[in-house]
C-alpha positions in Angstrom: -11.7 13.3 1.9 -12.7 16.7 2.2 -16.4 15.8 2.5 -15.8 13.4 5.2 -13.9 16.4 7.5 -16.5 18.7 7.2 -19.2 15.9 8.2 -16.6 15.1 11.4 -16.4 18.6 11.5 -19.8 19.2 11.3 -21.0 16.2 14.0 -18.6 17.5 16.5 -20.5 21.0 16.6 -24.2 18.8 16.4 -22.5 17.0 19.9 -21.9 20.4 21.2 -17.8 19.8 20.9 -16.8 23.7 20.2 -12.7 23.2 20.4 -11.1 21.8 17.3 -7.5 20.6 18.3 -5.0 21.8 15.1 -1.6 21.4 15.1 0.3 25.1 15.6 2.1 24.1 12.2 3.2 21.5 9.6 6.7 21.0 7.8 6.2 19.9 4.3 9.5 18.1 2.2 9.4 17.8 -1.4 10.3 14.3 -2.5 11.5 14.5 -6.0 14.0 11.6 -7.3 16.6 13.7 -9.5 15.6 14.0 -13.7 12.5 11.5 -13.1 9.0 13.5 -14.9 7.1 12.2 -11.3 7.6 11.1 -7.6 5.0 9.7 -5.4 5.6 8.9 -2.2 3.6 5.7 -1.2 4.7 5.1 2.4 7.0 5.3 5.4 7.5 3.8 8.6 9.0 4.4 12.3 12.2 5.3 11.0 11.8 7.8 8.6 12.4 5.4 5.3 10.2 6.7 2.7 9.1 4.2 -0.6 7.5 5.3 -3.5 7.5 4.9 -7.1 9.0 7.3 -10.1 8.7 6.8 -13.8 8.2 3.0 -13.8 10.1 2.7 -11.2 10.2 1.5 -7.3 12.3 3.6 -4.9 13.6 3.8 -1.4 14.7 6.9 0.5 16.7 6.4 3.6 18.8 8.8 5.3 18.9 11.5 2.4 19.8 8.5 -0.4 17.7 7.4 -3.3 17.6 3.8 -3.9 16.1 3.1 -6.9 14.2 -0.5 -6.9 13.3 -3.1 -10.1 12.5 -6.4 -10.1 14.8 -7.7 -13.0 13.5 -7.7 -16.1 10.3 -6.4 -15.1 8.5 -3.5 -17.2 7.7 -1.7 -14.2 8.1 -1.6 -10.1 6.4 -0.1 -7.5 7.2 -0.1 -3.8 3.8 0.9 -2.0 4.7 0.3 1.6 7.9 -0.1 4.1 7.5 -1.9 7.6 9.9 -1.3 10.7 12.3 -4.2 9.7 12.3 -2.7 6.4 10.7 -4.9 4.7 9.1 -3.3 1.0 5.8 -4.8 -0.6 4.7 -3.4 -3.8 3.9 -4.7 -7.4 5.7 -5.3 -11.0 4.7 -5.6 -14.2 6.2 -8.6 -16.0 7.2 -8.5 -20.0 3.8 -9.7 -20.7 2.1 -6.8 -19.0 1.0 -8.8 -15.6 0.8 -7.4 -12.1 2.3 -9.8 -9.5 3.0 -9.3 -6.1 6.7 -8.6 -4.3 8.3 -8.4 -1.1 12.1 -7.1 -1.1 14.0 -8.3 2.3 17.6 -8.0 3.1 18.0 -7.6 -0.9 16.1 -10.1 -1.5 13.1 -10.1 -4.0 10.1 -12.3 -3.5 7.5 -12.1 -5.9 3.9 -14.0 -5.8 0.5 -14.3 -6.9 -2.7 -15.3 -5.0 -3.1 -19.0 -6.9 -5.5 -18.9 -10.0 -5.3 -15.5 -10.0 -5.2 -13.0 -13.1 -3.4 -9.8 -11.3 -1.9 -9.5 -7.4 -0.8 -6.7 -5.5 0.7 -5.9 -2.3 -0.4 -3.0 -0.6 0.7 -3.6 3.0 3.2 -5.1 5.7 3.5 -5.7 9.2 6.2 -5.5 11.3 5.3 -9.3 11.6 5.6 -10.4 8.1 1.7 -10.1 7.2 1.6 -8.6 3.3 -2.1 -7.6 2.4 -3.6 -6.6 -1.0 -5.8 -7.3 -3.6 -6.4 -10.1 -6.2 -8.2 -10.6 -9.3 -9.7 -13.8 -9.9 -10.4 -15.7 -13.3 -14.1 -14.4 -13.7 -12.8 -10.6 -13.5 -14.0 -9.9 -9.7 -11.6 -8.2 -7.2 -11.3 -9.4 -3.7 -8.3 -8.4 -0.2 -5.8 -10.9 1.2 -3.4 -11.6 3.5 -0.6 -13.7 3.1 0.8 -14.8 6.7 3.6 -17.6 7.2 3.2 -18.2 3.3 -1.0 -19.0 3.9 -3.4 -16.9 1.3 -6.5 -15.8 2.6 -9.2 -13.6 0.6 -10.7 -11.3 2.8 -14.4 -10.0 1.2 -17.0 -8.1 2.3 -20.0 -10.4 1.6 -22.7 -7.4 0.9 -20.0 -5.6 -2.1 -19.4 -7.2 -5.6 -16.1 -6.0 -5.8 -14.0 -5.9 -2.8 -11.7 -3.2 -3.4 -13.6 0.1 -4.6 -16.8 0.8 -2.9 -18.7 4.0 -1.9 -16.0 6.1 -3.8 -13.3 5.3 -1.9 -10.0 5.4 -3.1 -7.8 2.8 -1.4 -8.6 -0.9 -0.9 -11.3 -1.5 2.2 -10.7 -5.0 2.4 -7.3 -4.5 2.5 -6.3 -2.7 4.9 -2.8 -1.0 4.5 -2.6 -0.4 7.9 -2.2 -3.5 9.1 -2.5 -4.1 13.1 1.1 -4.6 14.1 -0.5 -7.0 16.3 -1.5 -9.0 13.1 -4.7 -9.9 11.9 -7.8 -11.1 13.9 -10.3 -13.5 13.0 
């Protein structure tokens, strides 16, 4: 991350760009659930609704309140991302130690793999629906899908073994977690 502003950084005064636009300041909020050992906050959207994980477990903050979230009898939850509808996608661990894929809407939880798959994650929604993530198939290789109007499709860059880690990077590439609102395009 660092490396990548100072090469923007560094182009801009190659292209003879001298003015740097920076915000006059930032407000920082600590986001700690009460008595958990960690917090990370994983994602928020137009209205303010933060979802994260703690210590095993999935959470929601709306309006100041914690919301803690578990897929029953799961060994572990995660909420990675919150659309506008507030819709969750994320990931559990079931009692034998296997990612799967969720979606919590209206209260509802959802949970689903890509078929003949070893792991699934979500990482992603839409304000449409759309869920993207990664898979891992039977031979061990990673690959990004989407998962529109209940349709899997693996999304892989043809020239990369492994679809999600590539050049160092540190979220999925094939899987976009910003989703177009718009949806995807072919």
């Amino acid at each position: 991350m660092r490396r990548a502003f100072f090469v923007v950084l560094l182009l801009s005064f190659m292209a003879g760009e001298r003015r740097i636009a920076w915000p006059a300041s930032f407000d920082f909020t600590t986001i700690d659930v009460l008595n958990s050992v960690t917090t990370n906050a994983f994602g928020i959207n137009n209205q303010g609704q933060i979802v994260g994980g703690y210590d095993g477990h999935g959470f929601l903050l709306s309006r100041g309140t914690f919301t803690t979230i578990d897929v029953p009898n799961s060994q572990g939850t995660g909420a990675n991302r919150i659309n506008d509808r507030g819709q969750i996608v994320g990931s559990f661990t079931d009692a034998n130690f296997e990612e799967h894929g969720l979606l919590l809407s209206e209260g509802t939880f959802t949970t689903f793999d890509f078929p003949n798959s070893t792991r699934t994650s979500s990482g992603g929604i839409n304000n449409q629906g759309q869920i993207v993530g990664t898979y891992v198939d039977a031979s061990g290789g990673e690959h990004g899908f989407l998962l529109s109007r209940g349709t899997f499709t693996t999304i892989d860059f043809r020239q990369w073994r492994d679809t999600r880690f590539c050049s160092g990077a540190s979220a999925p590439l094939t899987t976009d977690r910003r989703i177009k609102q718009g949806g995807m395009k072919n």
